[in-house]
Each structure stands twice: as structure tokens, then as C-alpha cells.
PQR file of N, CA, C, O and H, with PARSE charges and radii, in Angstrom:
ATOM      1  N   UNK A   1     -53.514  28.949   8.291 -0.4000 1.5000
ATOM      2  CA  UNK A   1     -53.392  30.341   7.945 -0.0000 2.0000
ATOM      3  C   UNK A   1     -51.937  30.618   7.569  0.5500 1.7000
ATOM      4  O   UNK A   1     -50.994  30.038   8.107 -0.5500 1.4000
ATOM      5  N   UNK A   2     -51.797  31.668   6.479 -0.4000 1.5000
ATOM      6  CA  UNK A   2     -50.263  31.426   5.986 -0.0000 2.0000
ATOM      7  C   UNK A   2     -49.627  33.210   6.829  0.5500 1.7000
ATOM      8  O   UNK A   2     -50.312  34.232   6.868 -0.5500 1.4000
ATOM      9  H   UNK A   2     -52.563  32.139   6.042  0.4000 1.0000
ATOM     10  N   UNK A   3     -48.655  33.108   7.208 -0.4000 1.5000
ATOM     11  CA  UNK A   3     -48.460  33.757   8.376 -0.0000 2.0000
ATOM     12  C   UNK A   3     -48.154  35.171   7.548  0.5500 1.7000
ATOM     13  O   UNK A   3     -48.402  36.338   7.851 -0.5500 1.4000
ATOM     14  H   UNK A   3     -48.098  32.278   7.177  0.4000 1.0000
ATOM     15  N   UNK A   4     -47.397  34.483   6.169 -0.4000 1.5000
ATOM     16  CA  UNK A   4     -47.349  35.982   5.435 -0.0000 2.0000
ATOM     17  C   UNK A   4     -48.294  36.631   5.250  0.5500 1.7000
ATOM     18  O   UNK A   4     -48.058  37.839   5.249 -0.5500 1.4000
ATOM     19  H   UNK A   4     -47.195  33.535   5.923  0.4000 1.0000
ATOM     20  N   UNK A   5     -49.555  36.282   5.044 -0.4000 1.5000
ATOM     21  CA  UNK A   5     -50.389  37.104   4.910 -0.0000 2.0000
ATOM     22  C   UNK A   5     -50.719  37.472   5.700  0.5500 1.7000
ATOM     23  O   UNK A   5     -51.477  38.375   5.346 -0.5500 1.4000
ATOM     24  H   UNK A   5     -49.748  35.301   5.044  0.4000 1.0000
ATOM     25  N   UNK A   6     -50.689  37.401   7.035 -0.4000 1.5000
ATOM     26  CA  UNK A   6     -51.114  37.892   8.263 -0.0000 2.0000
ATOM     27  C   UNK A   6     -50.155  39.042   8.903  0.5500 1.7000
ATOM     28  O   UNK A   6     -50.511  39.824   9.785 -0.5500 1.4000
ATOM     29  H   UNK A   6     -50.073  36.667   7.323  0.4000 1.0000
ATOM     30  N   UNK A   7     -48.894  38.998   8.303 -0.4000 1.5000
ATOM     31  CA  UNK A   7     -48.009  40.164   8.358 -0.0000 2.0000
ATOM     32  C   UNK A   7     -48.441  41.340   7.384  0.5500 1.7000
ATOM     33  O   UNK A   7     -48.665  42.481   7.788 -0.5500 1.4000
ATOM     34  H   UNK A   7     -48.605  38.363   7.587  0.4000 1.0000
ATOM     35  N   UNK A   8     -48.534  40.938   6.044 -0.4000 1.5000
ATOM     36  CA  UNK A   8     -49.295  41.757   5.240 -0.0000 2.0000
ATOM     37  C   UNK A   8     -50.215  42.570   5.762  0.5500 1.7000
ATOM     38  O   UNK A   8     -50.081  43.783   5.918 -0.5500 1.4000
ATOM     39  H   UNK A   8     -48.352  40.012   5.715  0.4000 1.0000
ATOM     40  N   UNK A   9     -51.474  41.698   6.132 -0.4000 1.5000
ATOM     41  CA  UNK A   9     -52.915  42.396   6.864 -0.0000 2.0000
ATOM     42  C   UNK A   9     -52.337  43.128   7.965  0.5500 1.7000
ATOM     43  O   UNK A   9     -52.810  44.254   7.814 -0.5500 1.4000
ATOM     44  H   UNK A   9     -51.582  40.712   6.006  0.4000 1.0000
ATOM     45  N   UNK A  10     -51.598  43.152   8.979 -0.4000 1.5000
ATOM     46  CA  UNK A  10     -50.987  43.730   9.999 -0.0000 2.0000
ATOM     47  C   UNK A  10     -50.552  45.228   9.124  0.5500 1.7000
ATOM     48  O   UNK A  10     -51.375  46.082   9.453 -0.5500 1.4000
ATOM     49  H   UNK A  10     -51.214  42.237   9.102  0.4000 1.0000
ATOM     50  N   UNK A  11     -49.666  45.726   8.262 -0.4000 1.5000
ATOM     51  CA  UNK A  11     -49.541  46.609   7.370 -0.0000 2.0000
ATOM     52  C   UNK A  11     -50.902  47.500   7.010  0.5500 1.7000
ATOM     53  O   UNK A  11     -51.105  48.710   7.105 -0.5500 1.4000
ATOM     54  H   UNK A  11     -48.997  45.032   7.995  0.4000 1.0000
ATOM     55  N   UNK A  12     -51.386  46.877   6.752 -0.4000 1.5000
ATOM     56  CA  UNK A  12     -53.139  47.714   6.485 -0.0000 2.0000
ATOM     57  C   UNK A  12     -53.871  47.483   7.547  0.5500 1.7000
ATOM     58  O   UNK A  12     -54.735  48.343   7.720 -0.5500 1.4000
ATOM     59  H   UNK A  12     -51.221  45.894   6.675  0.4000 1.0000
ATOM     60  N   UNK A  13     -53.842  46.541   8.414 -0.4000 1.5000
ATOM     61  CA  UNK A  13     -54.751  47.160   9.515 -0.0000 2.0000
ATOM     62  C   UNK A  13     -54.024  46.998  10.858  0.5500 1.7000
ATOM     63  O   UNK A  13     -53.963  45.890  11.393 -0.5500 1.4000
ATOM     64  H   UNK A  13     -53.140  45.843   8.273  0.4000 1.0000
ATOM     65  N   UNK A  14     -53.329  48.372  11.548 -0.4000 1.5000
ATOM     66  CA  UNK A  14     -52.125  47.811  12.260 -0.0000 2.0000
ATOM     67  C   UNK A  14     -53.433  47.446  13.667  0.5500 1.7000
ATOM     68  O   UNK A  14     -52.992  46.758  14.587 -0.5500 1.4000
ATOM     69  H   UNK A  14     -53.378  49.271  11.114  0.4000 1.0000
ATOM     70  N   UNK A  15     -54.315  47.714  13.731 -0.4000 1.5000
ATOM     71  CA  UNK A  15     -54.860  47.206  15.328 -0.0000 2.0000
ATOM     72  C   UNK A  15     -55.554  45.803  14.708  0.5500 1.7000
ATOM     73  O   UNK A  15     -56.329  45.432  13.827 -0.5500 1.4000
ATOM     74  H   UNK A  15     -54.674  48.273  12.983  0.4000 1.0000
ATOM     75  N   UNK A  16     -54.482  45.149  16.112 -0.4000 1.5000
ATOM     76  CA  UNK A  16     -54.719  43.678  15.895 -0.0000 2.0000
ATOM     77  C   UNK A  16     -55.912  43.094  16.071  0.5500 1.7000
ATOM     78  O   UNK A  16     -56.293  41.997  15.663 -0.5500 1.4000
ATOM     79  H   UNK A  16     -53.853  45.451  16.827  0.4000 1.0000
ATOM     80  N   UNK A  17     -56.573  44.041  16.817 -0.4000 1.5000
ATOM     81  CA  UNK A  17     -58.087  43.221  17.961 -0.0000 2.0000
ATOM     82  C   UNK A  17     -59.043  43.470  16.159  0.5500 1.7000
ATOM     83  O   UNK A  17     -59.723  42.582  15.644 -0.5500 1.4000
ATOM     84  H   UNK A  17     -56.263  44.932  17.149  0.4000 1.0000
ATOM     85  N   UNK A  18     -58.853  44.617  15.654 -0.4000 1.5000
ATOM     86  CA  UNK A  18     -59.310  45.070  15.043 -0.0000 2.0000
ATOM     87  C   UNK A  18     -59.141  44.182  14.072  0.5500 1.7000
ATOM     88  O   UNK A  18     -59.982  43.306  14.275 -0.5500 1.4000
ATOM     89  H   UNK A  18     -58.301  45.338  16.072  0.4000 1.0000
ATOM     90  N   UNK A  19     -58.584  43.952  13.229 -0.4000 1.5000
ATOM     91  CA  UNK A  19     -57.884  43.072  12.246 -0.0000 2.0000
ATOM     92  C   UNK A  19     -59.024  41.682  12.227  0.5500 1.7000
ATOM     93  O   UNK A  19     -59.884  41.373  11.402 -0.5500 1.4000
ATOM     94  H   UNK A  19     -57.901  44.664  13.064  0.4000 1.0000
ATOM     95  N   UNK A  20     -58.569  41.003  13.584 -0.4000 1.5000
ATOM     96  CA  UNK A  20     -58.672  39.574  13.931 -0.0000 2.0000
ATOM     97  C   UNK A  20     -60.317  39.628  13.806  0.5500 1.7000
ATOM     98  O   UNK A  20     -60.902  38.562  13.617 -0.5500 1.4000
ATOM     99  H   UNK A  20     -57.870  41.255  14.253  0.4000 1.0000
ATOM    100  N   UNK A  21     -61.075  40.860  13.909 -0.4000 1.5000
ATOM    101  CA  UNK A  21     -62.749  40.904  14.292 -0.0000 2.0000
ATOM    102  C   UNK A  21     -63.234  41.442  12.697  0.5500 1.7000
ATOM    103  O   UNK A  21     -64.452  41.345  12.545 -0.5500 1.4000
ATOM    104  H   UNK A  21     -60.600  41.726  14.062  0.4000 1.0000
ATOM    105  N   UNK A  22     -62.577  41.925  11.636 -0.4000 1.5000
ATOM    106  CA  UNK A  22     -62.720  42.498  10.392 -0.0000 2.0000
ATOM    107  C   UNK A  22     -62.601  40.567   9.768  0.5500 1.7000
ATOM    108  O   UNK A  22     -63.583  40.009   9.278 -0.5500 1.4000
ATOM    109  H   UNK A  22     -61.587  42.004  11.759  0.4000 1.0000
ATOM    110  N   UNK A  23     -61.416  39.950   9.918 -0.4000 1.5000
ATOM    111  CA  UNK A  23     -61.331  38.387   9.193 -0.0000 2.0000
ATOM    112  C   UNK A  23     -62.591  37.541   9.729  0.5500 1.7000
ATOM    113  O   UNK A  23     -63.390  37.028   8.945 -0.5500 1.4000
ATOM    114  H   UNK A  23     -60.618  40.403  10.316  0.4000 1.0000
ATOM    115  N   UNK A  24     -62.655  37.483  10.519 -0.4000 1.5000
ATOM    116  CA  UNK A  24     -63.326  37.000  11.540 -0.0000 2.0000
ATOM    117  C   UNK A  24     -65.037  36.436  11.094  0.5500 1.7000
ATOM    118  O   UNK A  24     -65.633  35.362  11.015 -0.5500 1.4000
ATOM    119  H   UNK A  24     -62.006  37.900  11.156  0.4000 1.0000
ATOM    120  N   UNK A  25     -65.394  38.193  10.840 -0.4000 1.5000
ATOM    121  CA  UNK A  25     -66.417  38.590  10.398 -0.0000 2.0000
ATOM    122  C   UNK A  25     -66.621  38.616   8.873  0.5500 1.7000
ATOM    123  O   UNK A  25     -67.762  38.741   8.427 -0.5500 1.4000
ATOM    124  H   UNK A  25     -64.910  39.066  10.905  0.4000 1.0000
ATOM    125  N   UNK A  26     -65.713  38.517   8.176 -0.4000 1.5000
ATOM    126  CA  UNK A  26     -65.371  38.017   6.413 -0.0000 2.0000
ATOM    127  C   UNK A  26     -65.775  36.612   6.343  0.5500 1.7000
ATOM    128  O   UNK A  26     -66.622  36.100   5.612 -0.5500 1.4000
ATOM    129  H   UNK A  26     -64.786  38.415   8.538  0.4000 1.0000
ATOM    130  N   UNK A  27     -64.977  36.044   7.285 -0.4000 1.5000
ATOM    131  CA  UNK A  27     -65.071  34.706   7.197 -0.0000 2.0000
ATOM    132  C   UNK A  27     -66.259  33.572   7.405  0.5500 1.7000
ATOM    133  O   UNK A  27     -66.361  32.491   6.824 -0.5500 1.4000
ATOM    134  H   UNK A  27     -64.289  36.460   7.879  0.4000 1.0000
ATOM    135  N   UNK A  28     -67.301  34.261   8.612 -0.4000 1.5000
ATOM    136  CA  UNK A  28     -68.286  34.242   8.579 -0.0000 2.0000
ATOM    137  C   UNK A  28     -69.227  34.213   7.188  0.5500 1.7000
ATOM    138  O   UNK A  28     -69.814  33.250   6.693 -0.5500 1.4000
ATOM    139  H   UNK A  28     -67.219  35.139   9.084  0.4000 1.0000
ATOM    140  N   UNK A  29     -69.167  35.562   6.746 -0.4000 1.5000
ATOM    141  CA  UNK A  29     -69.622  35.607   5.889 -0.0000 2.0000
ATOM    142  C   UNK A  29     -69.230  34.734   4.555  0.5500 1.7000
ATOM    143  O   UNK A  29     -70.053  34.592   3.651 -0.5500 1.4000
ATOM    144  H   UNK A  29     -68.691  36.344   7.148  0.4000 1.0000
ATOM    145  N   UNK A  30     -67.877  34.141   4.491 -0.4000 1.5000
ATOM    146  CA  UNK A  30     -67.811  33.213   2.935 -0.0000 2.0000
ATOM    147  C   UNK A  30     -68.337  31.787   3.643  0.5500 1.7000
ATOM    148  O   UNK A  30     -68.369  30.823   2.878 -0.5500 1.4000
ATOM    149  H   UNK A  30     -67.208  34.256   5.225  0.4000 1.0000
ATOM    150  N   UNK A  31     -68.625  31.629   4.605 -0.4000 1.5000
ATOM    151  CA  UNK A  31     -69.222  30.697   5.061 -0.0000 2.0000
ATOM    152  C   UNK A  31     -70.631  30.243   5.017  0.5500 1.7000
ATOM    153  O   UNK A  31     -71.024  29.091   5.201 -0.5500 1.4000
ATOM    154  H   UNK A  31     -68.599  32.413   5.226  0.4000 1.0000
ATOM    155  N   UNK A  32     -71.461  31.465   4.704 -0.4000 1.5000
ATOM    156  CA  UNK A  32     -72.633  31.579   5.108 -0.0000 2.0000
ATOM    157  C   UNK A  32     -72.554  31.760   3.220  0.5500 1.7000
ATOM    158  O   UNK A  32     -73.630  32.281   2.926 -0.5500 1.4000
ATOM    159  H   UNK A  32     -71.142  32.401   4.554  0.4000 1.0000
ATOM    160  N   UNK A  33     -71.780  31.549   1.998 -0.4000 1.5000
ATOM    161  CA  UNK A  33     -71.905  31.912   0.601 -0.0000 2.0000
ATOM    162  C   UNK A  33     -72.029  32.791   0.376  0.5500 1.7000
ATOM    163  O   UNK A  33     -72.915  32.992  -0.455 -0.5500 1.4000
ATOM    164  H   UNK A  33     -70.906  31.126   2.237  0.4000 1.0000
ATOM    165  N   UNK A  34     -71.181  34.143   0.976 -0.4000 1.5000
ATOM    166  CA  UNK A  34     -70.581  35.112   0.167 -0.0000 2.0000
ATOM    167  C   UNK A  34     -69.955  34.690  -1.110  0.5500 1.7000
ATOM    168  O   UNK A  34     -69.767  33.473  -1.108 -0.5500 1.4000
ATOM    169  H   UNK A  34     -70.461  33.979   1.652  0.4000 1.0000
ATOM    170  N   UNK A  35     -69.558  35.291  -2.226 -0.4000 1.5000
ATOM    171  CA  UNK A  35     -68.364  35.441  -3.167 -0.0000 2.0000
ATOM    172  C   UNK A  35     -67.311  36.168  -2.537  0.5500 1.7000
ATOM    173  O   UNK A  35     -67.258  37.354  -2.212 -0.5500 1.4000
ATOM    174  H   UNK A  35     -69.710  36.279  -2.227  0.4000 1.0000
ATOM    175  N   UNK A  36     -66.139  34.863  -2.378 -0.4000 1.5000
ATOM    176  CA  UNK A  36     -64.533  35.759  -2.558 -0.0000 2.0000
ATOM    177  C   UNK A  36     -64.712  36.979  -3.431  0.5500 1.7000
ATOM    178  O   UNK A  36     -65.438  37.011  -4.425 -0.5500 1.4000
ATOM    179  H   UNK A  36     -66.181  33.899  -2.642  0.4000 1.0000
ATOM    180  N   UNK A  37     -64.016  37.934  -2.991 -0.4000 1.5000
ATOM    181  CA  UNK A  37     -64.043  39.366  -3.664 -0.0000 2.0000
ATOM    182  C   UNK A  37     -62.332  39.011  -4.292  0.5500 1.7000
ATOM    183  O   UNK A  37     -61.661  39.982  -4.643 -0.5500 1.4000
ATOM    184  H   UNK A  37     -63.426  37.908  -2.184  0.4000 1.0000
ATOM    185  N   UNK A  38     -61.871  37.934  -4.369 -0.4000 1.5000
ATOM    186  CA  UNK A  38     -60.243  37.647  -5.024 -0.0000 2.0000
ATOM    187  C   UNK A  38     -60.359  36.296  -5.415  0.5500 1.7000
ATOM    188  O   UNK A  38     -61.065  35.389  -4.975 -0.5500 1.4000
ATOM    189  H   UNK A  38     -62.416  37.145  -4.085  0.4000 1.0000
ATOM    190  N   UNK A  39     -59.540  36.337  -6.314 -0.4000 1.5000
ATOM    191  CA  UNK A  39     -59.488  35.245  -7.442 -0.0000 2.0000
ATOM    192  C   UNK A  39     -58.037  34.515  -6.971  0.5500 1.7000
ATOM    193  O   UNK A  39     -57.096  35.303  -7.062 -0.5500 1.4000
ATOM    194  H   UNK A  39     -58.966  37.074  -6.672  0.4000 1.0000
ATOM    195  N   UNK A  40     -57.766  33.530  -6.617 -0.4000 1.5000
ATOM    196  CA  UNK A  40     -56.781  32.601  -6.370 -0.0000 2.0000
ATOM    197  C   UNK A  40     -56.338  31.487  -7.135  0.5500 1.7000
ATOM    198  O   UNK A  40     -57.194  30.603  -7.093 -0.5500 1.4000
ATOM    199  H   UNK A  40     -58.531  32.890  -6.543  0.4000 1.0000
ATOM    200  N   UNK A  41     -55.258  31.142  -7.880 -0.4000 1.5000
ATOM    201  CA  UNK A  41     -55.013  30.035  -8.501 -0.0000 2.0000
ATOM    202  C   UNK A  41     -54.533  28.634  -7.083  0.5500 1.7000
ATOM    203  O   UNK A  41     -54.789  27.433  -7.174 -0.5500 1.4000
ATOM    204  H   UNK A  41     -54.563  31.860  -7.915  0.4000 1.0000
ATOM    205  N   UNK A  42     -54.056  29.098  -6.305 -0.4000 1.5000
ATOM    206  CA  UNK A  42     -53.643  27.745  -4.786 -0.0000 2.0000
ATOM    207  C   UNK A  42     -56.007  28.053  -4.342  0.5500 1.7000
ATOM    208  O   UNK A  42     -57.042  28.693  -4.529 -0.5500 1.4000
ATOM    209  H   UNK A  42     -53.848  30.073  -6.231  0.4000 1.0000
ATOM    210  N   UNK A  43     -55.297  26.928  -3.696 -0.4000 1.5000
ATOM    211  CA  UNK A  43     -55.998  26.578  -2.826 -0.0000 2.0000
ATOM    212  C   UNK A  43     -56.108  27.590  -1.455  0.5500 1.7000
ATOM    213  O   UNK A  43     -54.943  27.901  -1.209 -0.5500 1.4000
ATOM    214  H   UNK A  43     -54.457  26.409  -3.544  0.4000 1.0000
ATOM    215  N   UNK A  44     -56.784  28.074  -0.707 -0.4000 1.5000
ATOM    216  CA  UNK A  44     -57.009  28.742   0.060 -0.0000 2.0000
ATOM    217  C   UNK A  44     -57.660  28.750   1.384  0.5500 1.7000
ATOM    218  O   UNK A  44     -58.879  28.842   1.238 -0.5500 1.4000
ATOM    219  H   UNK A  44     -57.731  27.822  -0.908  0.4000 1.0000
ATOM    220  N   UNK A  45     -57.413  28.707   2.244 -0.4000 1.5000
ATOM    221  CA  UNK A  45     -58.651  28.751   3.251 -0.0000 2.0000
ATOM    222  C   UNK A  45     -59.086  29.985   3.661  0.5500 1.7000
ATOM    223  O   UNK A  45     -58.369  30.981   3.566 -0.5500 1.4000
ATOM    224  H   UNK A  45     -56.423  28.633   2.363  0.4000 1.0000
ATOM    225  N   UNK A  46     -60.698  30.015   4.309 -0.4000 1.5000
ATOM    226  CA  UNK A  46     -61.098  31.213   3.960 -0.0000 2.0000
ATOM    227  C   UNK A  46     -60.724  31.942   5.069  0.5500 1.7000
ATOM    228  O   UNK A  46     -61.488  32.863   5.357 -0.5500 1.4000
ATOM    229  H   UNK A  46     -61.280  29.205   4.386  0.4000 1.0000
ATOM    230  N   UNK A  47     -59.565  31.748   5.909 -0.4000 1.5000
ATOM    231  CA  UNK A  47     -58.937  32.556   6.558 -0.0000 2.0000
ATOM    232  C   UNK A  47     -57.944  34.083   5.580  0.5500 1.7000
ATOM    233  O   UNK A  47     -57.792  35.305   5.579 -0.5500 1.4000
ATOM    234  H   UNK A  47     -58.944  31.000   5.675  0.4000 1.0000
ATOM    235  N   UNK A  48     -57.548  32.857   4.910 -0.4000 1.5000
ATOM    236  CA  UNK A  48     -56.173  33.140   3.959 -0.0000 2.0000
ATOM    237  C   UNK A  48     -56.931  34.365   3.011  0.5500 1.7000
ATOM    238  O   UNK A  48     -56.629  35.556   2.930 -0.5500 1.4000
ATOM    239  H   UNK A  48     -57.671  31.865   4.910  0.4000 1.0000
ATOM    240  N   UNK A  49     -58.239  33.459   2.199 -0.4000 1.5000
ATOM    241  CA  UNK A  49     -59.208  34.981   1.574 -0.0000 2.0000
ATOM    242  C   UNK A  49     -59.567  35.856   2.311  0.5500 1.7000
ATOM    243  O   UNK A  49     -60.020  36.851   1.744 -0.5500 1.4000
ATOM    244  H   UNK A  49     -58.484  32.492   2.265  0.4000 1.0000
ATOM    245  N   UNK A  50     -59.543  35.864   3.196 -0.4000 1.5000
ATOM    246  CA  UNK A  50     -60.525  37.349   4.277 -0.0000 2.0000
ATOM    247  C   UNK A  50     -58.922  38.204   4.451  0.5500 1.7000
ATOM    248  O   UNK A  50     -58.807  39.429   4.409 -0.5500 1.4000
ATOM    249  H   UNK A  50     -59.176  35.057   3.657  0.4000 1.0000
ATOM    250  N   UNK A  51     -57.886  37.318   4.630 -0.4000 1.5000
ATOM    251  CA  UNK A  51     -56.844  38.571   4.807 -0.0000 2.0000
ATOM    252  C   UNK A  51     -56.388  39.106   3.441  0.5500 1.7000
ATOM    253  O   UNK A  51     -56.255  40.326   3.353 -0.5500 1.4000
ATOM    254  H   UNK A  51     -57.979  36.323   4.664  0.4000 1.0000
ATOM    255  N   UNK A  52     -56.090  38.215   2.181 -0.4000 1.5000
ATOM    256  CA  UNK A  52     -56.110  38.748   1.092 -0.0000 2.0000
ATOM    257  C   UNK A  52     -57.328  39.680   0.571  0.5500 1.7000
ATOM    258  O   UNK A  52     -56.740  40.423  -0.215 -0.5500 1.4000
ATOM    259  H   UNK A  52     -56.199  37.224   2.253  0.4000 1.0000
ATOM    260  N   UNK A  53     -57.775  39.805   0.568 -0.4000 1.5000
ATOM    261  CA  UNK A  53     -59.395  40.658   0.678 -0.0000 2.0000
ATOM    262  C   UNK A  53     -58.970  41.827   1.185  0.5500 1.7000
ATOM    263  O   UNK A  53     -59.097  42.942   0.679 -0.5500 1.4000
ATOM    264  H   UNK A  53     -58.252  39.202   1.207  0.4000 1.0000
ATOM    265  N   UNK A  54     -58.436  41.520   2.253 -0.4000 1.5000
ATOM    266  CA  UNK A  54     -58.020  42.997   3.233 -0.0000 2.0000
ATOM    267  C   UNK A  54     -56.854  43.572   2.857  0.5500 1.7000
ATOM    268  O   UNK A  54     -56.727  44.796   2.889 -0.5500 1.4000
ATOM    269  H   UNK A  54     -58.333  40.614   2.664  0.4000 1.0000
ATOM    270  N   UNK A  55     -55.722  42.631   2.398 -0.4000 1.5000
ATOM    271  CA  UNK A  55     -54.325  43.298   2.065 -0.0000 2.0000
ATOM    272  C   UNK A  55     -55.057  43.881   0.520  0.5500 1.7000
ATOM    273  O   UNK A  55     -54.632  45.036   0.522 -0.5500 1.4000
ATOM    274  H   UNK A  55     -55.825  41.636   2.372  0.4000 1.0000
ATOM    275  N   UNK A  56     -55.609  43.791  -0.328 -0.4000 1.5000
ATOM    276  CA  UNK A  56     -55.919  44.377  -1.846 -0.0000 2.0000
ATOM    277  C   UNK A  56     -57.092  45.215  -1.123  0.5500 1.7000
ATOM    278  O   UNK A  56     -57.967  45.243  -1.988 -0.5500 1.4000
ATOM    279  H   UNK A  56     -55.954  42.853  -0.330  0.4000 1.0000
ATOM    280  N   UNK A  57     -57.492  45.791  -0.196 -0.4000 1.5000
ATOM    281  CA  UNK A  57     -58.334  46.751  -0.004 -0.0000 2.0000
ATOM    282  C   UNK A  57     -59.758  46.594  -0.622  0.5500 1.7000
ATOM    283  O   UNK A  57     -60.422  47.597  -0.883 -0.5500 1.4000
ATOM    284  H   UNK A  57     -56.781  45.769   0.507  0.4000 1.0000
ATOM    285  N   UNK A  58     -60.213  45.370  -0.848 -0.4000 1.5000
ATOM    286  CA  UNK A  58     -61.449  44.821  -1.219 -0.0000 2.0000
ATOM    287  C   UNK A  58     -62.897  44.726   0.095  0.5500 1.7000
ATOM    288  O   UNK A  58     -64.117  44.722  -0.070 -0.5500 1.4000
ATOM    289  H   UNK A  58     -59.673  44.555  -0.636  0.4000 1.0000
ATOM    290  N   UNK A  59     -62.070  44.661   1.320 -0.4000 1.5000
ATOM    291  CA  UNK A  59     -63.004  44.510   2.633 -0.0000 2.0000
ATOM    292  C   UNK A  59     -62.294  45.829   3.494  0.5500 1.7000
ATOM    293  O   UNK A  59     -61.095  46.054   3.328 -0.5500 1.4000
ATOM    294  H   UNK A  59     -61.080  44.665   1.455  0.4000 1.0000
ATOM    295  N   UNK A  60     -62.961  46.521   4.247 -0.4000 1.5000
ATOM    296  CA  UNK A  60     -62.882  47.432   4.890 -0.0000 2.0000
ATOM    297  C   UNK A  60     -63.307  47.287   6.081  0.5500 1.7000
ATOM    298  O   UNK A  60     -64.210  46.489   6.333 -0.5500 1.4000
ATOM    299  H   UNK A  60     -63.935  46.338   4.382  0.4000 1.0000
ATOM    300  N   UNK A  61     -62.562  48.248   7.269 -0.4000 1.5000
ATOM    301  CA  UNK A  61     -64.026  48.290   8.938 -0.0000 2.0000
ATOM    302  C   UNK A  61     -64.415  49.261   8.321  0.5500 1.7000
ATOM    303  O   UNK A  61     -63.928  50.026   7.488 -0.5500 1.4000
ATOM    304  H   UNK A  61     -61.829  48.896   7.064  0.4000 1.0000
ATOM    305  N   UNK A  62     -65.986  49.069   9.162 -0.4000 1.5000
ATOM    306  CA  UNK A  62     -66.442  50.306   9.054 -0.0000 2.0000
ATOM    307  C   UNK A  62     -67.268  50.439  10.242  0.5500 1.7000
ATOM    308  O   UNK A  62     -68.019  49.598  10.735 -0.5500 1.4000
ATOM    309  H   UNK A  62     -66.382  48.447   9.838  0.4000 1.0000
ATOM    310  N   UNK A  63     -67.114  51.168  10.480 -0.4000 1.5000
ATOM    311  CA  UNK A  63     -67.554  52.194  11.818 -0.0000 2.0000
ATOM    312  C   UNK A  63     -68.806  52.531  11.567  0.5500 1.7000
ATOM    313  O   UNK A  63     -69.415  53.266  12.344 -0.5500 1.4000
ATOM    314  H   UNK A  63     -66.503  51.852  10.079  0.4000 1.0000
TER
END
């Protein structure tokens, strides 16, 4: 996991528990063959997409 982006995601979603259960649950899902909702030229893990996802406001909580 690249840590900048995890500072990033911290910026848009400052509750951490919250955060960590929003990736979490993304990640799940590109696992199970979701489509990335972001286009990457590197290589990625789908940690790295679930927080980019979240820093471009592509994945949301929802209540």
C-alpha cells in the first residue's frame, strides 16, 4: 500500500475506522470482479485502487 495515498484518503475521509471499512469493502468487491472506477498507467494493488477511488470521490460511505 503506498502510504501517500493513504494520507490523501485520510483528507477525504478523516475517520480512520471509517476509511479502513469503506477500502476494505471496495476491495472486496474488485476481488469478487468489480471494474476499477480509475484508470492507472503503474501497476496497482487493489488496496492502492480503493483509496484512489476514494481520494477522486468515485466510492463513497453510505449510511
Amino acid at each position: 500500500m503506498k502510504y501517500s495515498l493513504l494520507d490523501e484518503a485520510v483528507r477525504v475521509v478523516p475517520n480512520r475506522d471509517l476509511l479502513i471499512n469503506l477500502v476494505s469493502k471496495r476491495v472486496k468487491q474488485l476481488r469478487n470482479g468489480a471494474e476499477p472506477l480509475v484508470q492507472s498507467l503503474e501497476k496497482l494493488s487493489l488496496e492502492d485502487i480503493a483509496l484512489r477511488e476514494i481520494i477522486e470521490h468515485k466510492v463513497e460511505a453510505s449510511f
